[in-house]
C-alpha positions as a Markdown table, in Angstrom:
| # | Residue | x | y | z |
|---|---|---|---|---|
| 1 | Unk | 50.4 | -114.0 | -41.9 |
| 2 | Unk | 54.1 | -113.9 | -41.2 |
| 3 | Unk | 55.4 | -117.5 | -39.6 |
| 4 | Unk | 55.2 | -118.0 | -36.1 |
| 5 | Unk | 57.3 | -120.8 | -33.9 |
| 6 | Unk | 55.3 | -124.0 | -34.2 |
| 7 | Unk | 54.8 | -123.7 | -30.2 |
| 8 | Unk | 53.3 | -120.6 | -30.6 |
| 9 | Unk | 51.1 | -121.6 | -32.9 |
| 10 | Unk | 49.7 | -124.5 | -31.3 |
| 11 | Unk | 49.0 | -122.3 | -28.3 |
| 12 | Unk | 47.1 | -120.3 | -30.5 |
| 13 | Unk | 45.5 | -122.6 | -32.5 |
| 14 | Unk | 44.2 | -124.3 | -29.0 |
| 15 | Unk | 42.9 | -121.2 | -27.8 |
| 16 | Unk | 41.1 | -120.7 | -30.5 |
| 17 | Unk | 39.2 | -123.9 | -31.5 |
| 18 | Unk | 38.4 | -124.3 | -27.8 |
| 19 | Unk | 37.1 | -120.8 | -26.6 |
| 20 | Unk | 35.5 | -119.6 | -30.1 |
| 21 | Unk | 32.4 | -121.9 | -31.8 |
| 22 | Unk | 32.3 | -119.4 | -34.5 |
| 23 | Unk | 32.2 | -120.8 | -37.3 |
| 24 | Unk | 29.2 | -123.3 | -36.6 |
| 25 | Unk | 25.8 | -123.8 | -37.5 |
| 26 | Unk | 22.6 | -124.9 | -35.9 |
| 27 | Unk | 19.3 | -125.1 | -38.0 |
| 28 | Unk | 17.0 | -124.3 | -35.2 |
| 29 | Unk | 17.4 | -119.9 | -34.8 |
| 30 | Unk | 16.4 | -119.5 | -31.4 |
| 31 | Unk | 19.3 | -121.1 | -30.6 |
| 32 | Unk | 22.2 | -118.2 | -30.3 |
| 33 | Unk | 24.7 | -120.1 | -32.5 |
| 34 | Unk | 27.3 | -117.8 | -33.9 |
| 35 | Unk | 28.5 | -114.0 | -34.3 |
| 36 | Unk | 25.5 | -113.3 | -36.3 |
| 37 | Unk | 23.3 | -113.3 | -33.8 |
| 38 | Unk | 25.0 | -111.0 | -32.0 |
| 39 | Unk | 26.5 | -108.7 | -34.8 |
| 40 | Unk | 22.4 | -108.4 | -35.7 |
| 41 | Unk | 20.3 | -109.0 | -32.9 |
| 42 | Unk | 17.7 | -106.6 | -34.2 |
| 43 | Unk | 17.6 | -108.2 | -37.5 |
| 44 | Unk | 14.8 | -110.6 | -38.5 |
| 45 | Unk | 17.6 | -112.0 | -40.7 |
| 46 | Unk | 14.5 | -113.0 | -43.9 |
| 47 | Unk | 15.5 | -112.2 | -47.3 |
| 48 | Unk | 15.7 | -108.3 | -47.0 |
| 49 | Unk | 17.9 | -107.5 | -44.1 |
| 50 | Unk | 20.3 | -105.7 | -46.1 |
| 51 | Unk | 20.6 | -102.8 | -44.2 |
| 52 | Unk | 22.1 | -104.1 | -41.4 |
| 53 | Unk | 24.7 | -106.3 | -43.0 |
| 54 | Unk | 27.7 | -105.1 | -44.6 |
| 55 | Unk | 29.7 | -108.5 | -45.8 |
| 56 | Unk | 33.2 | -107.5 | -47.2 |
| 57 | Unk | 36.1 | -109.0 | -49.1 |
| 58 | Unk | 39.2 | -109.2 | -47.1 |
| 59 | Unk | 41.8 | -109.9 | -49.8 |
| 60 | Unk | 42.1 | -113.9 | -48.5 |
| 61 | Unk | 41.9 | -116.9 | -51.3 |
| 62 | Unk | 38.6 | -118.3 | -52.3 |
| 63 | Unk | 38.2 | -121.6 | -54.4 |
| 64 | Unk | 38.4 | -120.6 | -58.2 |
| 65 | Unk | 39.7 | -124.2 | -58.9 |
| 66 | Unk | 37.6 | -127.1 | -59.6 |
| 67 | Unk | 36.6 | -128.0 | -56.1 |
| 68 | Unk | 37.0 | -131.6 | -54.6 |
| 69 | Unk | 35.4 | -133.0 | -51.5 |
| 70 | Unk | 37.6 | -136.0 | -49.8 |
| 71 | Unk | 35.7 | -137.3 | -47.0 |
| 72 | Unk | 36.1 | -139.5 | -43.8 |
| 73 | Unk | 33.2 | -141.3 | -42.8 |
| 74 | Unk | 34.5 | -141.8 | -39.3 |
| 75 | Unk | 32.4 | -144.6 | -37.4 |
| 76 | Unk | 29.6 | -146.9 | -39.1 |
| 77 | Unk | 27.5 | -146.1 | -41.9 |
| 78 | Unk | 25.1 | -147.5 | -43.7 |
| 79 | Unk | 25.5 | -147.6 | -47.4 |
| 80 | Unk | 22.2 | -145.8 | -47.9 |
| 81 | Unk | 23.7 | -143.1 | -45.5 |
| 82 | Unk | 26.6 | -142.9 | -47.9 |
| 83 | Unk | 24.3 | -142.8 | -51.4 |
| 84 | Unk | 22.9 | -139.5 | -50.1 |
| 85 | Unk | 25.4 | -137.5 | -49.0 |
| 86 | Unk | 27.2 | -138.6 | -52.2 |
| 87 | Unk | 24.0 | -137.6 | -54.2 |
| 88 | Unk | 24.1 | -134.6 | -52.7 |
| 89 | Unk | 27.6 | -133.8 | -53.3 |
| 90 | Unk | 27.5 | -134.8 | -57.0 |
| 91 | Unk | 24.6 | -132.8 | -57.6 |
| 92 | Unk | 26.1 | -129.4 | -56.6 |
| 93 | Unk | 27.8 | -129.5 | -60.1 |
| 94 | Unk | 25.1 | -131.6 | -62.5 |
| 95 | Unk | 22.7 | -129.5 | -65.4 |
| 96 | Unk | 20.4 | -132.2 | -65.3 |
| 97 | Unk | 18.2 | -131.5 | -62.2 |
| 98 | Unk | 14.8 | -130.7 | -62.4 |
| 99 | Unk | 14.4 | -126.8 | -60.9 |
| 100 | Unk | 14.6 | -125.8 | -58.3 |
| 101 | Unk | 18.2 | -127.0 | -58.0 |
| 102 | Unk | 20.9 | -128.0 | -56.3 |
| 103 | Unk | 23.1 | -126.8 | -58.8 |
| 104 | Unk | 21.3 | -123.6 | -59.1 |
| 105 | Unk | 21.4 | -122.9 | -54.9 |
| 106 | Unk | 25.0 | -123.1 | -55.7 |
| 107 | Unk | 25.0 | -120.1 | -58.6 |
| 108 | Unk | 25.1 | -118.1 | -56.0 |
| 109 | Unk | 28.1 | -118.8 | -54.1 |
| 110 | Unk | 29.7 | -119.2 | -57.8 |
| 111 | Unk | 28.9 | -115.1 | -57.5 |
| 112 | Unk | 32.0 | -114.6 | -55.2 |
| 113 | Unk | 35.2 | -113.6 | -56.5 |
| 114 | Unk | 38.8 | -113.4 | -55.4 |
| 115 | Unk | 40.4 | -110.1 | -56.0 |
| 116 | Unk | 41.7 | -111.0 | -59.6 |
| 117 | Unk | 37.5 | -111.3 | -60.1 |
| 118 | Unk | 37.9 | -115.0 | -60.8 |
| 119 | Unk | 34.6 | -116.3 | -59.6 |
| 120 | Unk | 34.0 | -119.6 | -56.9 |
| 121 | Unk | 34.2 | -122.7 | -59.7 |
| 122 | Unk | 31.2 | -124.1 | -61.0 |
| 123 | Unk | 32.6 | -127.7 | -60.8 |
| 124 | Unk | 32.3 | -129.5 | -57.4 |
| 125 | Unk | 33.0 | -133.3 | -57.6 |
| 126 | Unk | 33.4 | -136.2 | -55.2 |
| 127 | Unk | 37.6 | -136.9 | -54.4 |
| 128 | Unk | 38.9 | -139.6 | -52.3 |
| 129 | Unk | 37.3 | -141.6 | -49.7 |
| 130 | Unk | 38.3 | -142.8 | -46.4 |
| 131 | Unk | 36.7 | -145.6 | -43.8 |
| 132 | Unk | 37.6 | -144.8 | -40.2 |
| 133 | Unk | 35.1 | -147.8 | -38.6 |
| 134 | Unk | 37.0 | -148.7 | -35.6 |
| 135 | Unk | 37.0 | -145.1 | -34.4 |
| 136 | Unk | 40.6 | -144.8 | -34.7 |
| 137 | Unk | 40.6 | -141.4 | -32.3 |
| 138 | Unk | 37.8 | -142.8 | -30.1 |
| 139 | Unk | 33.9 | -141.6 | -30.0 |
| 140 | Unk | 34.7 | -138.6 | -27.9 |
| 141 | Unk | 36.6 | -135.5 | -30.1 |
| 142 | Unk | 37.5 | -132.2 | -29.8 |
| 143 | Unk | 38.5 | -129.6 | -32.0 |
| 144 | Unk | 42.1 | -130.7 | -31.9 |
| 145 | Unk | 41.8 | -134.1 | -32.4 |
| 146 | Unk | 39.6 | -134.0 | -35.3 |
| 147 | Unk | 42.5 | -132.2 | -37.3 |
| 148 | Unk | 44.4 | -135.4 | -35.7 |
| 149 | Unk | 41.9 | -138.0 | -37.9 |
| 150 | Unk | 42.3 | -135.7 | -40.6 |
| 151 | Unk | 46.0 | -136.1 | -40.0 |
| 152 | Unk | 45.7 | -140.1 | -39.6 |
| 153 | Unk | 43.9 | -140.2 | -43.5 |
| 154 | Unk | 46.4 | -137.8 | -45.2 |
| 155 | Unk | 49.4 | -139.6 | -44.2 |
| 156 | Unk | 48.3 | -142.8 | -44.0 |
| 157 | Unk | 50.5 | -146.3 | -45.0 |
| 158 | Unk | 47.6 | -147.5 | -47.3 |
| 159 | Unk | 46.1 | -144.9 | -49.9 |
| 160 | Unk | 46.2 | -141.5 | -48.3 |
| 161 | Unk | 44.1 | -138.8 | -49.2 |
| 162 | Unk | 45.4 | -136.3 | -51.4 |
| 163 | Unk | 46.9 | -133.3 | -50.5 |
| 164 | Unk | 45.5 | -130.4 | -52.5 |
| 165 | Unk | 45.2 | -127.4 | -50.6 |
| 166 | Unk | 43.9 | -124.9 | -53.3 |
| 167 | Unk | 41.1 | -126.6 | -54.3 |
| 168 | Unk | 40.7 | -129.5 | -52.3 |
| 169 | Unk | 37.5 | -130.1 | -49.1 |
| 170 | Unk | 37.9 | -132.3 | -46.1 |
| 171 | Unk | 34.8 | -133.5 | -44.9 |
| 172 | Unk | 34.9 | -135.3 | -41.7 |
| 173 | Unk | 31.4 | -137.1 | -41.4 |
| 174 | Unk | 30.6 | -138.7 | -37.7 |
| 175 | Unk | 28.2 | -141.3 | -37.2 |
| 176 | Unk | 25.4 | -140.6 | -34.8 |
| 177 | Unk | 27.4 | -142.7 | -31.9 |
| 178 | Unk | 29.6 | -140.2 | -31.6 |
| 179 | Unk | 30.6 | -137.0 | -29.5 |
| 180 | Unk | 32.1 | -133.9 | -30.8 |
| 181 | Unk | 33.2 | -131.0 | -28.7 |
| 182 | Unk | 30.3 | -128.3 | -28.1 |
| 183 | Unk | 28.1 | -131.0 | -30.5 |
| 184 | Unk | 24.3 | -130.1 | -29.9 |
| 185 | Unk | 24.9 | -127.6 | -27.0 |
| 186 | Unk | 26.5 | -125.1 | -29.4 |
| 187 | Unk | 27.1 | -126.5 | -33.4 |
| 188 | Unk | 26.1 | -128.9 | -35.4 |
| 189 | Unk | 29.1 | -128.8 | -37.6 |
| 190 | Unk | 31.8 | -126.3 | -38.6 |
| 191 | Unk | 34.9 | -125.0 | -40.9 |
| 192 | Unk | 38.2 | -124.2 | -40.2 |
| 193 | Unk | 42.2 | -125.2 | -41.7 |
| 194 | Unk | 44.6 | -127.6 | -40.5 |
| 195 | Unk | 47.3 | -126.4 | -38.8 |
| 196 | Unk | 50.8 | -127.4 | -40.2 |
| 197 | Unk | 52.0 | -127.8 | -36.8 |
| 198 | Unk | 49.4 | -130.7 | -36.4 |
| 199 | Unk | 48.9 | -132.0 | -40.1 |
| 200 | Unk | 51.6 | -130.7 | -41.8 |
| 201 | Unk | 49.5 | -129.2 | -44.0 |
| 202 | Unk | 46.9 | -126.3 | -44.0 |
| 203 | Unk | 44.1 | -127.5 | -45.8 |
| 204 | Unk | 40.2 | -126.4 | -45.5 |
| 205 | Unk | 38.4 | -128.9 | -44.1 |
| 206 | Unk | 34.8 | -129.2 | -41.7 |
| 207 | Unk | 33.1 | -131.6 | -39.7 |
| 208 | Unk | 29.6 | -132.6 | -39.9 |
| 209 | Unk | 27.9 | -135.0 | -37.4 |
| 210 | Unk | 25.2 | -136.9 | -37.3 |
| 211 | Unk | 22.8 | -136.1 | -34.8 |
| 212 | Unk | 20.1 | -138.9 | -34.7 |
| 213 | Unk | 20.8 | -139.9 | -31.4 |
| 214 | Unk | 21.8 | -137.0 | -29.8 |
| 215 | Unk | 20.0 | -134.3 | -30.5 |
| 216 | Unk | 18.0 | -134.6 | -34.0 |
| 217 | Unk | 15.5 | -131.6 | -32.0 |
| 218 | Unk | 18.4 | -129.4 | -32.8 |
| 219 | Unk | 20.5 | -130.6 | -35.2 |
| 220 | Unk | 17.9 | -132.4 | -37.4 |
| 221 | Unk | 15.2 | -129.3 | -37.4 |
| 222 | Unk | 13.0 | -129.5 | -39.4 |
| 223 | Unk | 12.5 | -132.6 | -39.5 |
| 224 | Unk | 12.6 | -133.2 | -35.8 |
| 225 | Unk | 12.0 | -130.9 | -33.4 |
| 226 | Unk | 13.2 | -129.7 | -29.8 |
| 227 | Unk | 11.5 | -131.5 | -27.1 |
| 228 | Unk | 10.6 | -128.0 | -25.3 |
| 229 | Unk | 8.5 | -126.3 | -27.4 |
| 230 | Unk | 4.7 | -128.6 | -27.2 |
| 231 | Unk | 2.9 | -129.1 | -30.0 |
| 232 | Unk | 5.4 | -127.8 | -33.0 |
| 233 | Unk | 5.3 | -131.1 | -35.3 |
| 234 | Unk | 8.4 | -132.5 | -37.0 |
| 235 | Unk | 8.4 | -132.4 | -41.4 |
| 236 | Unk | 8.7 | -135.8 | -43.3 |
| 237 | Unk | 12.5 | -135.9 | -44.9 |
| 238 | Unk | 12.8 | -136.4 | -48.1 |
| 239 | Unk | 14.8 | -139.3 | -47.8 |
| 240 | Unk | 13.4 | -141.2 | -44.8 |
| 241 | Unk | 16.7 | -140.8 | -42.8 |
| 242 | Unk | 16.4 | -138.0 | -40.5 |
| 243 | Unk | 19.8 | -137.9 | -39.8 |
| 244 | Unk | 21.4 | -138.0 | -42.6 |
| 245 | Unk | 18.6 | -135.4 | -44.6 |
| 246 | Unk | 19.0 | -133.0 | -41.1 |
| 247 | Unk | 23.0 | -133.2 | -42.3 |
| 248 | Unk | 23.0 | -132.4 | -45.9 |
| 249 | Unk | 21.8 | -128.7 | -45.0 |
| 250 | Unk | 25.1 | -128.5 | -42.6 |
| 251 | Unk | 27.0 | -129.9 | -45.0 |
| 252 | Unk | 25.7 | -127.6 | -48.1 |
| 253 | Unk | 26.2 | -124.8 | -45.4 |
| 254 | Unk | 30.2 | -125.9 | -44.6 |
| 255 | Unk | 30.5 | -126.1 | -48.4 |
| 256 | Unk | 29.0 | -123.2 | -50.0 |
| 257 | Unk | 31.6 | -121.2 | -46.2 |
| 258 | Unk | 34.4 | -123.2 | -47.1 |
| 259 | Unk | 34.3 | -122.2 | -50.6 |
| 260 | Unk | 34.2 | -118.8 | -50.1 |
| 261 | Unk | 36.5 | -118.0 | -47.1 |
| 262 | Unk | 38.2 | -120.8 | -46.7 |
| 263 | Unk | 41.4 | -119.3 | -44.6 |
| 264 | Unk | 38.6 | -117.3 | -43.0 |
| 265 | Unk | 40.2 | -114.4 | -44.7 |
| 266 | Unk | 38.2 | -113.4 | -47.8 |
| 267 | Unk | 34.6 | -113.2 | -47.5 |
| 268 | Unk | 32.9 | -112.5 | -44.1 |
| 269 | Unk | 31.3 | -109.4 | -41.9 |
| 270 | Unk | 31.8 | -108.2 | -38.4 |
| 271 | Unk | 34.5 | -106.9 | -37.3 |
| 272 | Unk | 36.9 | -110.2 | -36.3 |
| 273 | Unk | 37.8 | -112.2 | -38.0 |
| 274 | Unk | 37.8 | -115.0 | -35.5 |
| 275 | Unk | 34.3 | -114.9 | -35.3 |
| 276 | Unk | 33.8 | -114.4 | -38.7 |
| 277 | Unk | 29.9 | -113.9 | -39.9 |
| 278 | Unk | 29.6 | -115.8 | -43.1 |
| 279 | Unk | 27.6 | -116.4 | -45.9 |
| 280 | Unk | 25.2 | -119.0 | -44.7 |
| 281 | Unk | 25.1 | -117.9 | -41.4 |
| 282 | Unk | 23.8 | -114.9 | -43.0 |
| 283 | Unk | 20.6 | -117.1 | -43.9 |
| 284 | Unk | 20.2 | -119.5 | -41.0 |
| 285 | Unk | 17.2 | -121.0 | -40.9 |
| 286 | Unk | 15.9 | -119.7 | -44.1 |
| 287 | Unk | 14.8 | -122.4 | -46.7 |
| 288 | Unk | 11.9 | -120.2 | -48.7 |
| 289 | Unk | 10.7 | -117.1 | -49.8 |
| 290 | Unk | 9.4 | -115.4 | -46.2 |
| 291 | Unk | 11.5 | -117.5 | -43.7 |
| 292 | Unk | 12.8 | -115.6 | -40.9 |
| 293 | Unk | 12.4 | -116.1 | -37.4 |
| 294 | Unk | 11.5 | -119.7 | -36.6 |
| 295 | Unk | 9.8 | -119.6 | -39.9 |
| 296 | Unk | 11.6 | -121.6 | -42.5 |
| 297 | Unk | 9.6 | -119.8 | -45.4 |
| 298 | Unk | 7.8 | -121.1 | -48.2 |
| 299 | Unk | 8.6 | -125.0 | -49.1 |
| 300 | Unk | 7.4 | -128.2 | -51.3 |
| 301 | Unk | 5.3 | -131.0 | -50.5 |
| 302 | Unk | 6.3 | -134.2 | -52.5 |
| 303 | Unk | 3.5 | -136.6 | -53.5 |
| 304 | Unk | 5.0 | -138.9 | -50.4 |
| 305 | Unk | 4.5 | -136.2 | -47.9 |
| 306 | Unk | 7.9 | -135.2 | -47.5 |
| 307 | Unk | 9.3 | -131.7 | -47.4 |
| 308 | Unk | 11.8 | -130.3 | -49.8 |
| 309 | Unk | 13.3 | -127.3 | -51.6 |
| 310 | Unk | 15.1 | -128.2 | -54.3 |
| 311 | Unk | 16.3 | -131.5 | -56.2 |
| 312 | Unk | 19.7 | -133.4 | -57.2 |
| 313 | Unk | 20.3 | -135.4 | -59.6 |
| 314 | Unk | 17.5 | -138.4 | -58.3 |
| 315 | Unk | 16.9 | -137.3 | -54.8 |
| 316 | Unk | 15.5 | -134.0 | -53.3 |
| 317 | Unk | 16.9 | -132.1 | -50.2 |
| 318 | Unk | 16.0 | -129.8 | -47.8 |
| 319 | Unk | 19.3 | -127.2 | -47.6 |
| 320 | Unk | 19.3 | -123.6 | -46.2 |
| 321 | Unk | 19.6 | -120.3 | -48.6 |
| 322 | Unk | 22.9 | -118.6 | -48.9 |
| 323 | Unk | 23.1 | -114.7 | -48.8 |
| 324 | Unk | 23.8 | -113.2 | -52.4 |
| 325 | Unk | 25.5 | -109.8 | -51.7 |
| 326 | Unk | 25.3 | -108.5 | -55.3 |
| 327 | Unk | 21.4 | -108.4 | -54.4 |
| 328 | Unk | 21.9 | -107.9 | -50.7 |
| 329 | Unk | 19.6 | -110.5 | -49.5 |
| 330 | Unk | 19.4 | -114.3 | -49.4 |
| 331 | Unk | 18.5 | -116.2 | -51.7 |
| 332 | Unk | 17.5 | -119.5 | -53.0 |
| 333 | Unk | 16.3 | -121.5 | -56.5 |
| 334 | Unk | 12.6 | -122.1 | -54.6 |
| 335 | Unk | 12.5 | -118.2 | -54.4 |
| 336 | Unk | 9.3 | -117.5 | -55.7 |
| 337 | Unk | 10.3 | -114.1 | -57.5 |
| 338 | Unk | 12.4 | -115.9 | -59.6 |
């Protein structure tokens, strides 16, 4: 992209985080959430909907570097909160899990190349940390004012977090006290890069929130669900914090997008790249073999009751399939084919 006056671009970059909530994510798909819906309306969007998708490689960077995932834990968490994201994280990258994996939901995004055919890197591990308690931007933020806190922790006095464009993650995590623009009503978390003209750096990040209080009907599915439809009955997490267990599939989601198109140039379909239809919006709503529709296809049942798909290192999560487009479909380490 040649450079454009920092005015400009400012104007632009406002038009676009406030008119587009493209690059999103809800787990509940009735819920029209993003260009997929639209680009394949008359797709059931299960495992085989190849037909109708046609996901290219725009020439744009992709993460061949070991990845790291800074985060800001923006408001008040609880230390438990903080273990399983962390788990979650960490497990991405580990050989130790039992299967179904963690590690081996992420094979498939290692299957995406950049157009020297260096594949997505293997390695994911946790970087820097940053505490923002006191809500340093308030509990109300838009699109523009998260790049702001992002901003605030890569320039800050006391132990910034490092820049590392090519193979660094931002992760802003919310607590569930706090309001992000189009939160519930359209996303429950998405990607995009910093601008310079705001950071000073263009660096991948996306924000996550918690939706406990909120909305955990929408954002939290399945295991809570929407207060409209009688007599559909909410799954047991797997680690008895609805919340935070409804996040780590947004977050894996984020992740596995971020990875892969992170300038939201390389890997998407549709024809726009503004509203870009990535790999796991692909797969929305799909956690098993058969899901599709408001089915979430074919899960586990731990000896507690709670419902999983696949394990980290000690914990097991619930995260949504990612579309493999050497096989044309998504797919998932539960699948039962494999």
């Amino acid at each position: 992209m040649p450079p454009v006056p920092v005015v400009l671009a400012l104007t632009v970059a406002t038009i676009l985080l406030t008119i587009s909530p493209s690059i999103a994510w809800r787990p509940w798909p009735h819920l029209k959430t993003n260009g997929s819906d639209y680009l394949y309306e008359n797709s059931k969007k299960f495992e085989g909907s190849s037909e109708l998708v046609h996901l290219k490689y725009h020439m744009g960077p992709v993460l061949t570097a070991n990845i790291t995932v800074h985060t800001i834990w923006y408001g008040r968490w609880q230390k438990s909160q903080k273990k399983i994201i962390r788990e979650f994280i960490n497990s991405i990258s580990t050989v130790n899990s039992k299967r179904p994996s963690v590690s081996g939901w992420w094979k498939t995004v290692q299957l995406y190349t950049d157009q020297t055919g260096a594949n997505i890197s293997r390695t994911v591990r946790l970087g820097e940390e940053k505490n923002d308690r006191f809500y340093s931007h308030g509990k109300k933020l838009t699109r523009l004012s998260i790049q702001s806190v992002i901003k605030s922790h890569v320039t800050a006095k006391s132990k910034p977090l490092p820049i590392n464009p090519k193979s660094g993650l931002y992760l802003l995590l919310t607590s569930d006290d706090v309001y992000v623009q189009d939160f519930c009503g359209q996303v429950c978390g998405f990607h995009y890069f910093t601008f310079p003209s705001i950071v000073g750096y263009t660096l991948p990040y996306a924000w996550i929130g918690n939706s406990a209080k909120l909305c955990p009907g929408v954002c939290a599915y399945p295991f809570a669900v929407p207060n409209y439809i009688p007599g559909l009955k909410p799954l047991k997490s797997p680690n008895g914090d609805v919340g935070v267990d409804g996040m780590i599939s947004v977050i894996a989601h984020e992740i596995a997008e971020l990875a892969t198109n992170p300038l939201v140039n390389a890997w998407y379909a549709g024809p726009d790249p503004v509203a870009p239809v990535e790999i796991a919006d692909l797969c929305e709503g799909i956690y098993g073999t058969g899901g599709g529709g408001s089915y979430t296809g074919q899960l586990m049942d731990g000896h507690d009751g709670a419902t999983y798909n696949m394990n980290g290192i000690r914990r097991r999560f619930l995260v949504q399939w990612v579309w493999n487009h050497i096989l044309s479909y998504c797919t998932g380490p539960n699948a039962l084919d494999q």
